[in-house]
N, C-alpha and C positions, 0 to 999 in steps of 0.2 A: 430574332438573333440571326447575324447574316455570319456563316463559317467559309473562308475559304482555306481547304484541305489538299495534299498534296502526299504522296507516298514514296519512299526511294526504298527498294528492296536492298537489303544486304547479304552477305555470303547465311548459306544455310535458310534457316526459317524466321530471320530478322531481318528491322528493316525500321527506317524512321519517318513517322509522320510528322510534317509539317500542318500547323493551322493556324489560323490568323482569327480572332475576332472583333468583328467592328469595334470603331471609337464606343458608337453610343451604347450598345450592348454592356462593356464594357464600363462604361460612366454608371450605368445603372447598377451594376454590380458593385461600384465605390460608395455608391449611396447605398446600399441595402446593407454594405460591412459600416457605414458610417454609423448610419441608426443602432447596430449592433455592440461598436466598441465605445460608441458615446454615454453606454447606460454602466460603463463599467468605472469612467474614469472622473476624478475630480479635480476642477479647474478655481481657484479661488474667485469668489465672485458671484459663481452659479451654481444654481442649484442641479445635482448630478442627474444627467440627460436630458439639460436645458443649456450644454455649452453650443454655440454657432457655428457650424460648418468653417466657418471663414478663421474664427477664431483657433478652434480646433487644430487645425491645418498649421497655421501658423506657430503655435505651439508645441504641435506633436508630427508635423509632416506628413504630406499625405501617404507616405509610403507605409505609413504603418497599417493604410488599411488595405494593402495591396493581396498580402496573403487570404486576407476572408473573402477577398473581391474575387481572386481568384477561384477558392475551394465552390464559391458561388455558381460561375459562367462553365470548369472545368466539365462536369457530369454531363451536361444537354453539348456543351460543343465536343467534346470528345465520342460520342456514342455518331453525335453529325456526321463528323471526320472519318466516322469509320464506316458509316452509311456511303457516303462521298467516293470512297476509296475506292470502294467491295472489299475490304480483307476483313479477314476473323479471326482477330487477336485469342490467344488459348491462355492465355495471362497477364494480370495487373501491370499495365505500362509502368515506366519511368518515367514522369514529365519533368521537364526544365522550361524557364523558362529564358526565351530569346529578346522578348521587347516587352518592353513593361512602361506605361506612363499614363498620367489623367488625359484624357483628350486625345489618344493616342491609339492607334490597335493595338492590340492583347496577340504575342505572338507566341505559341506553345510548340517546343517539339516533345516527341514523345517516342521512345526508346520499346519497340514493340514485337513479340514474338508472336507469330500468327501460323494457322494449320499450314504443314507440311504440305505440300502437291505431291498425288500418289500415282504413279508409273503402276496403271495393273498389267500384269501378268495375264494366261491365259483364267478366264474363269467360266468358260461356257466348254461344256463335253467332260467336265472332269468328271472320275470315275471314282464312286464310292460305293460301299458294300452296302447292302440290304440286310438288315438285320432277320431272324427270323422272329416270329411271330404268332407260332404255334406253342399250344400248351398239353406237355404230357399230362399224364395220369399220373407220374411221379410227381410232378411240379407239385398238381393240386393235393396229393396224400403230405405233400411236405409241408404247405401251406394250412391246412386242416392238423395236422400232426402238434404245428404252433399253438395254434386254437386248443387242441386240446391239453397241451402242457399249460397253458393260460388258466383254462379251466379245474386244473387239476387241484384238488384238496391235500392236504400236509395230516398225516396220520401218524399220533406216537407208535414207535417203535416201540412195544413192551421188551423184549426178546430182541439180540441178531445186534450184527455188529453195522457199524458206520461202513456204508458203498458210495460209489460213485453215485450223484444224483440227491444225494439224499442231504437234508438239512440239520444242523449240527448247533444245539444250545451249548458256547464252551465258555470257561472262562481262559485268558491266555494271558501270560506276562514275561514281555522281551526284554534282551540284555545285550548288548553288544561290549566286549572284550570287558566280560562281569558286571557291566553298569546299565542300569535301568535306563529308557531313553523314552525322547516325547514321541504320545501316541501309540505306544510300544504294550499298552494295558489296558483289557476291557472284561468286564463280567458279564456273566448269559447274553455273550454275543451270537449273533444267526449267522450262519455261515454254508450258503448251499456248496457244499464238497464237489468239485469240475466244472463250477463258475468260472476260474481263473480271477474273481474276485483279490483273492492277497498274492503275498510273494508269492512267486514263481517255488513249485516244490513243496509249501505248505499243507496245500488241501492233499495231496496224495499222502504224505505221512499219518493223516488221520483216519483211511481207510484201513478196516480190520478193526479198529477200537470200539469200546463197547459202553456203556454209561456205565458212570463214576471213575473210566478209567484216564490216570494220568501220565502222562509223559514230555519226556523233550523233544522239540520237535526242532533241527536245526535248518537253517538254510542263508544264502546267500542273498542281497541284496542287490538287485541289477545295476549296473556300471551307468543306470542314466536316471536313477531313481531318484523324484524331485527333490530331495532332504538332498543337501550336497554332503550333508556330514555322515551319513550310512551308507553314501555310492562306494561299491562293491564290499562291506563290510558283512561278515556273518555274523548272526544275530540266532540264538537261542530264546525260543519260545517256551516257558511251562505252563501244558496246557492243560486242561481239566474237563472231560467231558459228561455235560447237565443232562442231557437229552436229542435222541436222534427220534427226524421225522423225515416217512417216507413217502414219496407223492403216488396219491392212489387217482390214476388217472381215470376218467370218464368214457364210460362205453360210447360207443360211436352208434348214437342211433337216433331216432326223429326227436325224440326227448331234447336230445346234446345239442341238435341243431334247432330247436327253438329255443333253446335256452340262449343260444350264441349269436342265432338271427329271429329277430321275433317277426319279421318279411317272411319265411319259411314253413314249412308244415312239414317237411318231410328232409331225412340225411339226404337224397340223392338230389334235390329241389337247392341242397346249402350246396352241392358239392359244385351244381353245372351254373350257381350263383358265385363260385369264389373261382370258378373257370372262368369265365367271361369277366372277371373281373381283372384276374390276371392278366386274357388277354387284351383287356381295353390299354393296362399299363405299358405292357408290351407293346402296343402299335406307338403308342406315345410316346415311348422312349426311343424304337426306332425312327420314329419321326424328327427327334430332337437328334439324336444321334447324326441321323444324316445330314442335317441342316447343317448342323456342327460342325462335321469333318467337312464339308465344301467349301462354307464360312474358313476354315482354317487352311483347305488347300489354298482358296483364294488369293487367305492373306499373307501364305508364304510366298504366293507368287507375284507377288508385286513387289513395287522398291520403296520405299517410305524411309524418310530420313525422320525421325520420330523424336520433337525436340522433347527435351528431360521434364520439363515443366508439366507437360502432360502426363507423361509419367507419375511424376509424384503424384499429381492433384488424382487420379485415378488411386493409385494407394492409398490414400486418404478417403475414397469411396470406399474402397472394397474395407476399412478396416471401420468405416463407421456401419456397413452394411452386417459385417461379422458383429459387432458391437449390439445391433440389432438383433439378430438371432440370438445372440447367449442370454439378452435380456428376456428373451420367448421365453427363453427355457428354466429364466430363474434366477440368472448367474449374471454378475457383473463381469466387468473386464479386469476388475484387482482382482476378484477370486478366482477368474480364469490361468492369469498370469503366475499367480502364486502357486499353484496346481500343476501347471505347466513347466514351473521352473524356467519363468522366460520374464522378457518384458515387453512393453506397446512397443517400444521402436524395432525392437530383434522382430517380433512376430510381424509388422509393419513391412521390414526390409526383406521377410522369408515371403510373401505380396508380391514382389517387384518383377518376377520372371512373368507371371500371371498376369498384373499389371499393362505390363508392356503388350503381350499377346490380346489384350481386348482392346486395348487402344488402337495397336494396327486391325484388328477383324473389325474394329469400325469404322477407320478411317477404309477401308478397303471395299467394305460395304455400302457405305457413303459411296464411294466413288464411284462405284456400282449400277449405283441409280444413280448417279448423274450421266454417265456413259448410255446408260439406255433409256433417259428421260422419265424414269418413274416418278410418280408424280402420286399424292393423297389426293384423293377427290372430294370434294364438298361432301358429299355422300358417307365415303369410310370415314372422314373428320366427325359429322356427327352420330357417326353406331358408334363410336371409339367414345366419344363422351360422354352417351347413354349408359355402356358399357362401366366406365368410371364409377358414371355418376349410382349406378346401381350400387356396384361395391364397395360406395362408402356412404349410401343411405344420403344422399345428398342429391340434389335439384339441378340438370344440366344447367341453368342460368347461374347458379348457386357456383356452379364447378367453374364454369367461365370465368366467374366474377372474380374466383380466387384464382385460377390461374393467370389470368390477364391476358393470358395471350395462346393461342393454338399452335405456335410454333413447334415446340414441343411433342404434342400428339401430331405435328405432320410429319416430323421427322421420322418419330416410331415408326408408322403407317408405311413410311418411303423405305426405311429400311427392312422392315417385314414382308415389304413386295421384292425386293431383290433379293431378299433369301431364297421369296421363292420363286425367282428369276432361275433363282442357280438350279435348284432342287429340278424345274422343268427342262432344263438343257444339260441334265447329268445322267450320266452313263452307267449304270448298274451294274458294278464287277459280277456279281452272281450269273447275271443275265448273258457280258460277254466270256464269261468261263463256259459257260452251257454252249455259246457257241462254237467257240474253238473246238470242245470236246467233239459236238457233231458232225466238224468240217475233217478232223481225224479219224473218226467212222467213217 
């Protein structure tokens, strides 16, 4: 296939490509729609996809096989033309076409939105906080505190009334302006009393109550609550309480901590175990943290005319990536939305701020490394597809074969070295705060 291509930029991130492909390229792609639309049609005489080219034509014209001819040559010359060009369309062209005939060149223009050119900003010297990255003694008593509320056992109440903390067999039945309503009734329901579990106001009126005792329990309905027919309605509850149980927590001692890490022998051995655990999160989180906010001064300090197409197509990521997660957890996206009192596209468009914001930190990060020539090396290409290929029990040839291509992972690579491009030419507010202070002494 022989393409000659040509590019005329327009106002903003458009621009039309021209391209031309050969007569004969072209003839081949009439014969391949020939063989195609000849097995569909019946001509008196012959037997169907035994009518003659000659005859064909003459009968039905050849322009009727111009469309399949086209759909034919379009994919391989178009991906050409844009090889040809250097630009990098961010969405589905419009083609037209310009010259069309047997024997003739194939002339396509193509109506094309391609990445914005990003004007950076300053992005070397900037200055972001250091997070800290020490772990009190409170942290880990708070952390171990969890552990043992986790571990804790549920003992009937004989005696003593319903506290804060404590779990509640009741049965309950709501009524909003005297009429019973959905979901509003349940028998030996569990109900831990300062969950925050139900309405707001609920679980407190049932502290002080004692088993077999019953009462009304009134409360309001929150003004955002997903039932649009109980938003801000009061609703009276008769409730009946079967059984209080109270949680008898576990001594903290080498027992609790084998029981909780069986790696362990000893409380003080789990304690400097869930310290170091702690702070491994902590340097990690710091670390992303910083990357983050640098990635983000960056990308406010650049100029980027950000066409919408990219936008969208990024909201459509982050909502099949959400889509993803709720699946982890169990949950579809109807039973999310239904829950939520919302729907895909409002939750979709509530995306868009976000959206935007990752599109410029990558178009900015991009730019990044190209401004300082970063570059993946043959080397980090293949740890990076070992790396892959480990976490998903798969064969680097195997991973190749299905990716087809490494572009992809060099990209990643180029943009994980400009990260920390930035991270090495960044200025640590902690650090210049300390100095000021010293230069004032």
């Amino acid at each position: 296939m022989s393409v000659d291509a040509k590019w005329e930029k327009k106002e903003g991130n458009t621009g039309t490509l021209t391209f031309e492909i050969d007569a004969e390229t072209f003839n081949q792609a009439l014969d391949r729609a020939f063989k195609k639309v000849v097995k569909k049609v019946n001509v008196p005489g012959f037997r169907r996809g035994r009518v003659p080219r000659m005859i064909f034509e003459r009968r039905f014209g050849v322009e009727v096989l111009y469309e399949d001819a086209v759909d034919f040559v379009l994919p391989n010359a178009y991906s050409e033309a844009v090889d040809q060009t250097g630009i990098e369309p961010v969405d589905k062209p419009q083609v037209d076409v310009e010259e069309i005939g047997k024997g003739k060149k194939l002339i396509l223009k193509a109506d094309v939105t391609v990445k914005p050119e990003v004007k950076l900003g300053t992005y070397k010297g900037l200055e972001v906080e250091e997070k800290r990255t020490d772990v009190t003694d409170e942290e880990v008593d708070h952390e171990i505190g969890h552990l043992q509320e986790r571990y804790a056992e549920l003992v009937v109440k004989e005696n003593g009334e319903v506290e804060k903390g404590d779990t509640v067999v009741l049965d309950f039945d709501g009524y909003v302006d005297g009429e019973p309503f959905e979901g509003g009734k349940a028998e030996n329901y569990s109900l831990e009393v300062g969950s925050g579990s139900f309405i707001p106001g609920f679980e407190d009126q049932l502290i002080g109550l004692s088993v077999g005792a019953e009462k009304d329990v009134v409360v309001t309905f929150p003004e955002d609550y997903h039932a649009e027919n109980l938003q801000g309605k009061e609703a009276t509850f008769k409730v009946k309480i079967h059984e209080i149980k109270e949680k008898q927590l576990p001594e903290l001692d080498d027992e609790f901590a084998k029981d909780v890490d069986d790696e362990v022998e000893t409380f003080d051995a789990l304690k400097e175990k869930i310290k170091n655990h702690l702070k491994e999160h902590k340097e990690t989180d710091a670390k992303n943290s910083k990357r983050d906010s640098l990635v983000q001064q960056a990308a406010e300090n650049a100029t980027i005319d950000i066409p919408e197409v990219m936008i969208s197509n990024e909201q459509d990521s982050m909502l099949r990536e959400f889509e993803q997660r709720l699946q982890g957890q169990g949950m579809t996206m109807d039973m999310y939305t239904e829950l939520a009192g919302t729907d895909k596209e409002a939750l979709r468009d509530q995306m868009k701020d976000d959206a935007e914001k990752r599109v410029r930190a990558n178009l900015t990060v991009e730019a990044i490394a190209d401004a300082e020539n970063i570059e993946a090396t043959d080397e980090e290409v293949e740890e990076e597809l070992k790396k892959t290929a480990e976490t998903y029990k798969m064969k680097v040839e195997q991973l190749k074969s299905a990716l087809g291509s490494t572009d992809l992972i060099k990209l990643e690579i180029r943009l994980r070295k400009a990260v920390d491009f930035l991270v090495e030419h960044s200025t640590p507010k902690a650090e210049k705060a300390s100095e000021e202070t010293a230069e004032q002494n």
